[in-house]
N, C-alpha and C positions, 0 to 999 in steps of 0.2 A: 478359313473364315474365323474373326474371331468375336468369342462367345464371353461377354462380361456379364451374362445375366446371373451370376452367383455371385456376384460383387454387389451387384444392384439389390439382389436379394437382400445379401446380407446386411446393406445400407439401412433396407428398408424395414428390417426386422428389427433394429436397434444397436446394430452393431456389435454385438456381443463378443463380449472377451474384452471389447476395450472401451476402456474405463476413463479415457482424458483423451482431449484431441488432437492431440500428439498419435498419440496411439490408434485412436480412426485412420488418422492421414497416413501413418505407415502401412498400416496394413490394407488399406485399400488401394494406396500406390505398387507395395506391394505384388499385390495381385492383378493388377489393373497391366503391369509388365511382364508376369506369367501367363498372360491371356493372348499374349504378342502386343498391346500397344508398349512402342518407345520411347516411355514415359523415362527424362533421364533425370529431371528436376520440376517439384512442384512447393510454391509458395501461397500459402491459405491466408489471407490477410482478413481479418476479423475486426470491428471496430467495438470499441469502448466504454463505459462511462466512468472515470477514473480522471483526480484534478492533474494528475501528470502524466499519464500514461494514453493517448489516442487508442491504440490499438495493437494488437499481438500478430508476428509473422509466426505462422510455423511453416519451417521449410524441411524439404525433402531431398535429399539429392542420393539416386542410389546407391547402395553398398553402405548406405551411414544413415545411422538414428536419429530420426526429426530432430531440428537446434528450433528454439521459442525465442523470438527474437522480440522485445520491448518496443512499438515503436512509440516519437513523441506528436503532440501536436506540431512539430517546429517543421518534423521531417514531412506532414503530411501538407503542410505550407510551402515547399519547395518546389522550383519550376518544374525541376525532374520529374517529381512524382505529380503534381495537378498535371503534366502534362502526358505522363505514361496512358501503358494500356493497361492499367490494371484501375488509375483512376478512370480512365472514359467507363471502364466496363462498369466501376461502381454508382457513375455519374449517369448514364445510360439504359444500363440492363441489360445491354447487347454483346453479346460475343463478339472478340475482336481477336482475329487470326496476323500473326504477323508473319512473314518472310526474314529473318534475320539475316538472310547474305542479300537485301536491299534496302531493308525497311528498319529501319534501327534508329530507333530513337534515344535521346541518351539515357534513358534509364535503363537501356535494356543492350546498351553499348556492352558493361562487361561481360553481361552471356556469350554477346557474339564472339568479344574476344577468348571468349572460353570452349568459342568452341562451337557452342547452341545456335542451329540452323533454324528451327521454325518454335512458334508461340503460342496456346492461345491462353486469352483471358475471360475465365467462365464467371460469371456474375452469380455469386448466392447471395438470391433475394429471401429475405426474410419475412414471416405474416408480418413484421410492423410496416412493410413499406421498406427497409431501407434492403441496400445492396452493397452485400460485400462481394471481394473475389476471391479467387483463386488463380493462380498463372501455372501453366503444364508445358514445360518448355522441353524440347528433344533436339538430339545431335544427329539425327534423321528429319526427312520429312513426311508430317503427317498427310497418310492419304486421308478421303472422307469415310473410311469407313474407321480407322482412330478415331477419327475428329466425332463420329456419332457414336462409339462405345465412348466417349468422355462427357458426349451429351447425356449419356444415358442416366448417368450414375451420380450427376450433379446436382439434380433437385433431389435425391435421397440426402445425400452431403450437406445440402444447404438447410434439411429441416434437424438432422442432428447437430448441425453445427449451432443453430440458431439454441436449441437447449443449453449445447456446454454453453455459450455467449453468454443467454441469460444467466444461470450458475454461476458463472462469472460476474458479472455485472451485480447480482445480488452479494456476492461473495464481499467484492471492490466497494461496493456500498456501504453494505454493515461495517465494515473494517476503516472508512474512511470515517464511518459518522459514531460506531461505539469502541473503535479498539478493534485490532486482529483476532484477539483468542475469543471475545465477546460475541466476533459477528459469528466464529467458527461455533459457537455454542450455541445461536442462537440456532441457523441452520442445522444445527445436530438434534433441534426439536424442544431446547430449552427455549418456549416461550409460552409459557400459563406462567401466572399470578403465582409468588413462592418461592418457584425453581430456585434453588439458590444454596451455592455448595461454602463451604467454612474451611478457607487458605491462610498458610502463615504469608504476608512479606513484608516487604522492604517498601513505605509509604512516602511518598512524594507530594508536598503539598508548596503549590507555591502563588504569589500575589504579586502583581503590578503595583509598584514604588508611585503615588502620588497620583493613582488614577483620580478622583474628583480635581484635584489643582491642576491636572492635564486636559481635563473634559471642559473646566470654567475658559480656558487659556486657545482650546483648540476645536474647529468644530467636528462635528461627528464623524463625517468621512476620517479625516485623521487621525481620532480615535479610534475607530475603528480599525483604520493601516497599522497605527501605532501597537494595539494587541493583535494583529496579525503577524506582523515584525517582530512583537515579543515570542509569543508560540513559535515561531519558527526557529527560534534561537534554542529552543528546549526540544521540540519534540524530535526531530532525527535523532538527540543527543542524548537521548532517553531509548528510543528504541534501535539504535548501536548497539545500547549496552543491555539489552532485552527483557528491559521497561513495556508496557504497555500506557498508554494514553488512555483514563478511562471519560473523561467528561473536560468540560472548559464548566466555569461556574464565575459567571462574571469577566472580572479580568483574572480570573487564578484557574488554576492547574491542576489536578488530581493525575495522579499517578501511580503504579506500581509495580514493584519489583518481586514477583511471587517464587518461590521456594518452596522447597519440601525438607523440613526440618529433617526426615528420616536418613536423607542421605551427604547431612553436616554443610548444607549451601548457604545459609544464613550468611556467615562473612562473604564470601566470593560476591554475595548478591548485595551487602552493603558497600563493599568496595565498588562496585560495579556503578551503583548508584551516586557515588562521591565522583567516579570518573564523569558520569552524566553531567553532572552539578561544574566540575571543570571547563568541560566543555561546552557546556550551555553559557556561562558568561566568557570566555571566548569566542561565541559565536555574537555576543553581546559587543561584547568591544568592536569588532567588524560592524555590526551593526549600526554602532554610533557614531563610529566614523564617518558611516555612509548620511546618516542623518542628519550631522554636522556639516556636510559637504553641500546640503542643500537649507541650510539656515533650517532646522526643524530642533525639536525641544530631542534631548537624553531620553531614553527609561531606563527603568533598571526594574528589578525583584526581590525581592527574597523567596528564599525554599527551606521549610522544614522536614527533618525524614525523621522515619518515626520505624516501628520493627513491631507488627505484632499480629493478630486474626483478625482476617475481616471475613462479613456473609458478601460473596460475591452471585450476585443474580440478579430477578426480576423483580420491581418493586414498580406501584403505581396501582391502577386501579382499572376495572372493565376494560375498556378497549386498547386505553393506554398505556405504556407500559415503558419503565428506563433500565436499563441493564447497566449495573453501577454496584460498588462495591460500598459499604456503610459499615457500621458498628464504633464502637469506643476509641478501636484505635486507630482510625480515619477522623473522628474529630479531634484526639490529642492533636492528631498532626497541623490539624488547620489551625486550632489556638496554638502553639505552638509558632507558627509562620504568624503571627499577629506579633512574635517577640522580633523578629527582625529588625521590625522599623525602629522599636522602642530601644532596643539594645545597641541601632545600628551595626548590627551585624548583618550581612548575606545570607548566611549560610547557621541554621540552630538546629541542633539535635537531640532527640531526645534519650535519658537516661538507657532504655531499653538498647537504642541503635548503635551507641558509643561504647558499650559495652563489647557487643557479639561483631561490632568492626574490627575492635581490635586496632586503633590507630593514635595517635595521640591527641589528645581534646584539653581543651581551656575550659573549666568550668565557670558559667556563666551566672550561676546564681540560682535561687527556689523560688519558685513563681507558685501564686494562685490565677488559674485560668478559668474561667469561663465555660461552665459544661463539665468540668472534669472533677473528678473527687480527691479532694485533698493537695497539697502543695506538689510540685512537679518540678525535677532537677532540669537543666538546661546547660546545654555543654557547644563549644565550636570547636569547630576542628582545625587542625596546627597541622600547616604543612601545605596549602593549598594557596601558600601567596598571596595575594593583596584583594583577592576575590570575596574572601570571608566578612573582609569589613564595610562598609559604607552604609 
């Protein structure tokens, strides 16, 4: 006879010991095949809120350690899967047992040819209403009393699963709307009025070339495509080189490249931020290509980097609140990027950055800016090709 009820317990108790759900699914599969069910492969498919990502596989197959597998919206579009048993089960609610030496449809073709004789597709329904699944597939066939220890222990799975999701989904949230390490601090509890820690880096500040002569010329949708197609040019190219995104402000960019003076990272983190700078108009020129091909206007930018302390936290008032980084040397950097245009240069940087780069620069002349005390040296940098000028 077999006896899952320490599994179910355990489910129900909150799972303990495992900490990610990776770590559930193994260990309940795990045990779920110590109990005698022939569990030989299980796929937890979980859905989303994320602009690229639909939803996470974690799979199972025994003898090997859960693989988390990315999926996209493209893949959840395909005949295969709207036509599989794991979409009816989502679509549904219902359990769906399949026969794999007759019933085989093509999503579930390469089990068969793997080997995998029967199927089933357990629906975790979530309190929102929606329904993910699960698939339990074996190289045996499940009798019914399998198939009811797997019933057993699935509405325990589906309300733990439903927390890590959320967790997730708050996590994919904050991270898509304030930045990765923001949102990680917010959910670490930094969210009262204040919170707010004092880091050395590497400043990013950058502006859309001719947005008013763009906005008069083109209507709003397109302006708005148009700075969407600009950020995209910068932000992957930014956190490659493990940048953070901290805010959009109009059509400009705030950025940063944080360091810890203690352990000599300042240059690697300036360099780091020139490769960004390379790569973001690279991704530009691609871009314009693409924009020319359909009769539409250029953009271009400029980007000032700057090197110095900023208070990074919560600022704003009662309810509301922005997590964002401020102080002196976040506005050198924005005046600063106001010398672009005037200089026709790309790419300006500031005294402090040119120094602890270590690269060779063109000095660009002494400015009074705006905000800032006293005159301010201005330098570009030499060596990065025909990006620095226009």
């Amino acid at each position: 006879m077999i006896n899952v009820q320490a599994t179910f317990e355990w489910l129900v108790n909150g799972a303990e010991g495992a900490k990610t759900p990776d770590a559930m699914l193994q260990r309940m599969c795990d045990d779920l095949c110590a109990a005698g069910v022939p569990i030989h492969r299980a796929e937890a498919f979980v859905r989303t809120l994320h602009p690229n990502i639909a939803g996470r596989s974690f799979i199972w197959e025994s003898g090997k350690t859960v693989v988390v597998v990315e999926r996209s919206y493209a893949y959840l579009n395909t005949p295969e899967f709207l036509s599989s048993s794991m979409a009816t089960a989502c679509r549904t609610g219902d359990y769906v047992h399949r026969d794999l030496r007759s019933d085989v449809e093509a999503a579930l073709r390469p089990l068969a040819d793997e080997g995998y004789i029967d199927l089933v597709a357990a629906p975790l329904k979530f309190l929102t209403g929606q329904n993910h699944v699960v698939t339990i597939a074996s190289r045996e066939q499940f009798t019914e009393e399998h198939v009811a220890a797997i019933r057993l222990v699935i509405p325990p799975l589906a309300r733990l699963g439903e927390i890590f999701a959320l967790l997730r989904t708050a996590t994919n949230l904050l991270s898509t709307y304030v930045g990765r390490n923001a949102g990680s601090r917010i959910l670490g509890g930094q969210i009262q009025l204040g919170d707010t820690d004092s880091l050395q880096a590497v400043i990013w500040f950058s502006d859309l070339r001719g947005f008013t002569a763009l906005a008069q010329r083109v209507g709003p949708a397109a302006v708005i495509r148009a700075l969407n197609e600009l950020f995209g040019c910068q932000i992957p190219a930014i956190e490659a080189q493990g940048g953070e995104v901290l805010k959009f402000i109009g059509d400009g960019l705030l950025a940063i490249f944080p360091f810890d003076p203690a352990v000599g990272a300042s240059e690697e983190r300036c360099r780091a931020a020139l490769s960004a700078v390379t790569a973001s108009f690279a991704n530009l020129a691609i871009q314009n290509a693409a924009r020319a091909g359909v009769d539409e206007l250029p953009i271009d930018f400029g980007v000032a980097l700057h090197l110095g302390e900023v208070s990074y936290g919560n600022i704003g008032g009662a309810n509301r609140l922005d997590f964002t980084c401020i102080g002196p040397s976040v506005n050198l950097a924005a005046r600063l990027e106001t010398l672009t245009s005037k200089l026709g240069r790309k790419v300006v940087l500031s005294e402090a950055f040119a120094r602890l780069a270590a690269i060779p620069v063109e000095p660009l002349g002494q400015f009074d800016l705006k905000g800032v005390e006293g005159p301010v040296l201005a330098f570009s940098p030499i060596g990065l090709g025909d990006i620095v000028r226009g």
